[in-house]
Structures are given as C-alpha cells and as structure tokens.
N, C-alpha and C positions, 0 to 999 in steps of 0.2 A: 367280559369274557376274555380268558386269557389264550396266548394262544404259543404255543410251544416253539421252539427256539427252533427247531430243525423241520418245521414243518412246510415254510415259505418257501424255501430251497434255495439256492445261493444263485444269486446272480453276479456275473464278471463285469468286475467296473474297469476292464483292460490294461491292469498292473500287471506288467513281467518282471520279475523280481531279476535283477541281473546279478551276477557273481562278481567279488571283486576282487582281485588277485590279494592275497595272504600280506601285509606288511611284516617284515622281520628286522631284525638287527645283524647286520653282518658279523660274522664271529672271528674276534683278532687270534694271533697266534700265540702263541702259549709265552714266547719269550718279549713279546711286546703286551703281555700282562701284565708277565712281574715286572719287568722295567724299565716299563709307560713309553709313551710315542715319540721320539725323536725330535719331530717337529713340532710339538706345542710349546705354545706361547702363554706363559701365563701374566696375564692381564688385569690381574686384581693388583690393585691397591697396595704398596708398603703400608703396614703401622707405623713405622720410623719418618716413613716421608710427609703422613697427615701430620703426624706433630709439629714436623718442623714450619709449617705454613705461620704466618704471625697473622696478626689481625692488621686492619687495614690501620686504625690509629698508632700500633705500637711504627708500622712501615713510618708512618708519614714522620713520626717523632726523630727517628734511628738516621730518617737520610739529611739532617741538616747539614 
C-alpha cells in the first residue's frame, strides 16, 4: 500500500536555517583599474632567470 507524500505531515527535526551576510568583492576606483595597484609585487618567475640556472655537473666542471 502506498502512501502519499504529504499525508504523514512534516515533523521538525529543530533545524533553523541561519542567514549568512552576502560575500562580495570590494569595488576598486576607476583610475586604479586602468593603471593597476601601486603596491603590487609581482612575484612570478623571470623566463631569463630560469635559463640562466646551469645544471649541477656543468657548475662543478666551470669552477676548477
């Protein structure tokens, strides 16, 4: 025997669903859009400077 979904009645399992303030991204000004923030550091890697790394045998060879 089946028995209909809305028939049993809803019981509270004492969940209060709490609200949680909105996350956003603070909005920069127009002129530190176009050109960019002052104080950053850019901390990636030169291409120039990986190459010039040598390998450990050519080192040990170069410094006789």
């Amino acid at each position: 025997m089946c028995i209909p979904h809305g028939a049993t009645g809803k019981k509270s399992n004492g969940f209060v669903k709490v609200d949680k303030p909105k996350k956003h991204i603070k909005r920069v000004s127009q002129d530190e859009f176009e050109k960019g923030d002052p104080n950053f550091i850019d901390e990636r890697i030169d291409a120039n400077e990986a190459k010039k790394k040598e390998s450990f045998l050519s080192s040990l060879f170069e410094s006789n």
